[in-house]
N, C-alpha and C positions, 0 to 999 in steps of 0.2 A: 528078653528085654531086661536092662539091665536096671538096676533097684533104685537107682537116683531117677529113671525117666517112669517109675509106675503113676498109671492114674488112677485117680480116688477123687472121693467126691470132694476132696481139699482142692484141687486143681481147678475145678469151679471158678469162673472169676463173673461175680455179677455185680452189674450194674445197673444202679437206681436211678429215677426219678432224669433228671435235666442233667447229670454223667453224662446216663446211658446214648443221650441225644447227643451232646460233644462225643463220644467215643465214638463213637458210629453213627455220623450224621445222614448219610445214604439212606440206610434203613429206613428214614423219617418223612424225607425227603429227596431222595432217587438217586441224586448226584450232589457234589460237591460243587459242578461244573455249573456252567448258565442255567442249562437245567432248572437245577438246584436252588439257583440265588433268586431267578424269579418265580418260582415256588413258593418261596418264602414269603414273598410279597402277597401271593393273591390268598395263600394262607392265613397272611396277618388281613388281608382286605374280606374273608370270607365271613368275620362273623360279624362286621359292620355289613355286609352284603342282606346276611340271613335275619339282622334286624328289620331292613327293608321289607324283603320278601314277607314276611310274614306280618307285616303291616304297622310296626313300630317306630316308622322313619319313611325318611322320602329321597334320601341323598348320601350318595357317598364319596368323597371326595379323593384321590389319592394324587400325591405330589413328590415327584422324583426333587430332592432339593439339589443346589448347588454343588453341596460337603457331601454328598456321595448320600444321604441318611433316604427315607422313605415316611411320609408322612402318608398315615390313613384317615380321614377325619369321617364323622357320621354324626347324623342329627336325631342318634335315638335315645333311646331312654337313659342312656348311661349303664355301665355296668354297673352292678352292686356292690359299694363297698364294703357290703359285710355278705356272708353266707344268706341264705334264705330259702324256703318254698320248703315244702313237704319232703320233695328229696335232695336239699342241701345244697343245691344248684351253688358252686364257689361266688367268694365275690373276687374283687379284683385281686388283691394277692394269689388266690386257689387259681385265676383263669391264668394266667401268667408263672407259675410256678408246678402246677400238678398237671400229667401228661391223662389227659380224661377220653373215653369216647364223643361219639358223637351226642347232639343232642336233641335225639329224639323226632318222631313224626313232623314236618312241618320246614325244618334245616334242610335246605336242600344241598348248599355248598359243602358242607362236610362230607364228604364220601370216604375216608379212611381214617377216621376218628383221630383225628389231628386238632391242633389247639394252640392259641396263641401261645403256651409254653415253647412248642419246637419253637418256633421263631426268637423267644426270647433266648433259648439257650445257643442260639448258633448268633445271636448277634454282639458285637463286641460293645454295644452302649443301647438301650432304650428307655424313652419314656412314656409313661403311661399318664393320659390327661382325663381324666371324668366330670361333665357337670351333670352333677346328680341332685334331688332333693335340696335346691336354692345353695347351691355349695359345691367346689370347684375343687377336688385332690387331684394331685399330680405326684409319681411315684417311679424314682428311677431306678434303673438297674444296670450292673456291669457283668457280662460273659454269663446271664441268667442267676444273680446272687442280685437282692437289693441293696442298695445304697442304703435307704433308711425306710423308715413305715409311711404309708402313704401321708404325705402333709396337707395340710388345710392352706389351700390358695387363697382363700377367700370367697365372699359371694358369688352366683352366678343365677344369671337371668334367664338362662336354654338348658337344654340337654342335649349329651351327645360324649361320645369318646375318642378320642386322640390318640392313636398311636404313632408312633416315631421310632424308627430300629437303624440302626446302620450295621451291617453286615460284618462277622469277625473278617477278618482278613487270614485267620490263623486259620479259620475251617476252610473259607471258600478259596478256589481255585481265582475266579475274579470277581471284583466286586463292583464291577461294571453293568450297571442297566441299559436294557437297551427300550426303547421307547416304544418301536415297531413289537418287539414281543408282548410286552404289557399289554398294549392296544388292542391287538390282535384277540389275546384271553379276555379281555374285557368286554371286547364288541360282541365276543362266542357268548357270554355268560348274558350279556342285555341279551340277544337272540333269545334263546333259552329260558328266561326270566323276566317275563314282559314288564312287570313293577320295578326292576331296578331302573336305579338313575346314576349311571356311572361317568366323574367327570375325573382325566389323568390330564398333567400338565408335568412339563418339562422345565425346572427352574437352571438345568445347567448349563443351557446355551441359548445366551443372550446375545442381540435383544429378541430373537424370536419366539423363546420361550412356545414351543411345539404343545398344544394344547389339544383333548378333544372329551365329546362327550356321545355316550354312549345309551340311549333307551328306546327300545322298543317297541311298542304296545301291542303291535302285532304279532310277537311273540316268533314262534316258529315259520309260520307263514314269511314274517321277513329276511330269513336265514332261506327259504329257499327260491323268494326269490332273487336275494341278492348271488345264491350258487346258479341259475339261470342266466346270468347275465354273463357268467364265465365262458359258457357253452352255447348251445344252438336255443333258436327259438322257441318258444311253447307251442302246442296245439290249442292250449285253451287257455283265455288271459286269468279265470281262477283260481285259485289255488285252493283244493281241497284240504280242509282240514279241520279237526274234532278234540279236543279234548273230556276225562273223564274219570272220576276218581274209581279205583279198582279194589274191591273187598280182598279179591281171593291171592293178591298180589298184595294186598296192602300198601296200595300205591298208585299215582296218577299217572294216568298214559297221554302225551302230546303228541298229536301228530300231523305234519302239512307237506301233500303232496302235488306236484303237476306233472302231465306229460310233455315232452319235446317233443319236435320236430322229427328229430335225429341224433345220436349219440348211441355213447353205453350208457349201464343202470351208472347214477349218485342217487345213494341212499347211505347219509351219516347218522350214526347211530349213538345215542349217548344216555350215558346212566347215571343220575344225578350230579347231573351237571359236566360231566367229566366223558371227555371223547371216549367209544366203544371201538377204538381200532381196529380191533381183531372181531371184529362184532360182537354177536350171541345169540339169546334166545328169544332177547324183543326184536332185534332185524329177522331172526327166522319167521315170528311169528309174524310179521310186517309182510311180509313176501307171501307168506302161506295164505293171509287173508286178501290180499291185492287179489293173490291166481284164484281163490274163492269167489270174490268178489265177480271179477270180470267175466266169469265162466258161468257165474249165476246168471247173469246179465245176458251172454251172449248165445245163452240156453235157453231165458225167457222169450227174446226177441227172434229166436228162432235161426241166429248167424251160426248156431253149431246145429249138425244133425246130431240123432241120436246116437249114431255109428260111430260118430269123430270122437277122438279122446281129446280129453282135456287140455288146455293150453299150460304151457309150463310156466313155473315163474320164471325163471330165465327170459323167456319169450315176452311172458307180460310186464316185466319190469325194466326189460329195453326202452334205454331214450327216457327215464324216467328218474325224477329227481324226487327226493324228499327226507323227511326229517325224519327218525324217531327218538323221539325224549322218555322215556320213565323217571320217575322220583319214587324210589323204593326206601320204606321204614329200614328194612332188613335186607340189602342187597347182597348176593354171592357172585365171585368173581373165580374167573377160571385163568390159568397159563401166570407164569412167574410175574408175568409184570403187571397183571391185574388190569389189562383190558379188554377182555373177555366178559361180556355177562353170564352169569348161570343163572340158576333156578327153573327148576322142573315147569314152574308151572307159570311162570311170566310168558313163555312161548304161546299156551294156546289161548292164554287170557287178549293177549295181541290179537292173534290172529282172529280171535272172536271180535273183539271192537274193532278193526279194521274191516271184515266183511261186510258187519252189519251197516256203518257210518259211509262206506264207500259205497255198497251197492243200492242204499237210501240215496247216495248224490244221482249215481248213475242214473235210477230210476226217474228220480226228477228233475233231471236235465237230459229228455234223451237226445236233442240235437248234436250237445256236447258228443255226449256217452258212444251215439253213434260212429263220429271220426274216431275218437279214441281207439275202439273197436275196432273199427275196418282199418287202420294204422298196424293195430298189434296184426290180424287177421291177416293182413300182407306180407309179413315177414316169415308166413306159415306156407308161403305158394313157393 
């Protein structure tokens, strides 16, 4: 190798802070592409989202505008415009300017420690609106630099924070929203999140202005049975389902299931908040506790002899729809693109709360539990 190409640790080239986000925005957020642009958006809508969730707010508003921008508005307590709390929790300059993890037990939209900073460094103009403490700042910024220190609007009579970004043009490939995708992650995230109350509206195509709104209260249970409706009929018009916070996971397990009629298995799987495509260790452990479950069942009541082996999950999760949700403190992901769940021990924590909460239904519904059985039992002859 010749002495002008050696490498040393001069060759290094690092980069800091809301750079490192413009120089390689992918990294932050996956693509540059649609992907990418509305990511941004449910990014900049996740921490007005996780006010909600954890019971600081009731409402979150987001509005695709006419000028291409992205309004997020929420009715919580207002970010802080100064640092505070024991560990320094940023105020609004620090949430907007330093690239931080998540925060903490309780957030459930954060899953890869993301932070209004990305969105402000990839947007080519934002502004930032707080009513906090009877007093209204509002604080803009260009390509993630601010314009000036946050300023005093004047009084205010609510709380709540206003974001507003419109997207560089120089990072993204297009800076086109599309209405159906927003919608789409919004209706996932109400599923998923029975206390939010998400309302998106479309101001660029008048006079229709494309509006909708998004909450739940059923939670997971309405996610499967709105995926029921896609496919064949149910066996049973209930839909089983239990949630239940988890010590040894450090984290809450969701989960609502029903049998069809007829089909393959659907069983979506998600890790806070964020689809599990490639599954993991909570659908393993979902599936291991379903064939526990049913096999307890169909042992008690005498449908297996002692001779027979066990029913497989395969066999027992035919024709069978359902959710599984975890919200993990400290979640591990496996395969490049991080959707895969890991962790050792989310699997049998699963499959342990699933046996016990399913084979408690089965018990006391045997009329139910009964077809269910002789359904799966059929597919064995």
């Amino acid at each position: 190798m010749s002495e002008d190409r050696t490498y040393s640790a001069d060759s290094i080239v690092v980069f800091e802070g809301l750079e490192a986000v413009r120089k390689r925005p992918g990294m932050y957020i996956g693509s540059t592409g649609e992907r990418g642009l509305h990511s941004a958006v449910f990014q900049a809508a996740s921490t007005a989202m996780d006010e909600i969730i954890v019971g600081r707010g009731s409402r979150v508003e987001v509005t695709v505008s006419a000028d291409g921008g992205v309004r997020v508005a929420d009715d919580g307590p207002g970010i802080p415009f100064e640092a505070e709390g024991d560990a320094g929790e940023p105020g609004l300059e620090g949430r907007l300017t330093e690239i931080r993890a998540g925060r903490g037990r309780g957030y459930t939209i954060h899953s890869f420690g993301l932070s209004l900073a990305i969105v402000n460094a990839l947007s080519g103009r934002l502004i930032a609106e707080v009513r906090r403490d009877g007093r209204r700042r509002v604080q803009e910024y260009v390509r993630g630099v601010a314009v000036a220190p946050p300023a005093d609007a004047g009084p205010a009579d609510d709380t709540g924070t206003v974001i507003t970004f419109w997207p560089d043009p120089d990072i993204f490939q297009t800076t086109e929203f599309s209405f159906s995708v927003l919608a789409e992650r919004f209706r996932e995230l109400a599923w998923l999140n029975p206390g939010l109350d998400v309302s998106l509206v479309d101001e660029r195509r008048t006079p229709e202005r494309p509006s909708a709104r998004f909450h739940f209260p059923d939670g997971v249970s309405a996610l499967v049975a709105f995926l029921d409706e896609q496919v064949s009929a149910p066996v049973h018009s209930d839909i089983i389902s239990f949630e239940q916070d988890d010590r040894q996971i450090s984290g809450r397990i969701e989960i609502a299931l029903r049998w069809r009629d007829s089909g393959p298995e659907c069983v979506r799987g998600f890790a806070n908040s964020v689809p599990a495509r490639g599954g993991g260790t909570h659908v393993f452990g979902f599936r291991d506790g379903v064939a526990a479950a049913v096999n307890a069942y169909a042992r008690a009541r005498g449908l297996l002899a002692a001779m027979d082996p066990d029913l497989g999950a395969e066999q027992v999760c035919e024709a069978l729809t359902a959710v599984v949700s975890v919200k993990l403190e400290y979640p591990e992901y496996g395969g490049c693109t991080r959707d895969q769940l890991g962790g050792a021990e989310v699997r049998p924590a699963v499959c342990e709360a699933v046996r016990r909460h399913l084979g408690g239904w089965l018990t006391g519904h045997p009329g139910v539990a009964a077809v269910i059985v002789g359904q799966i039992m059929a597919r064995r002859l």
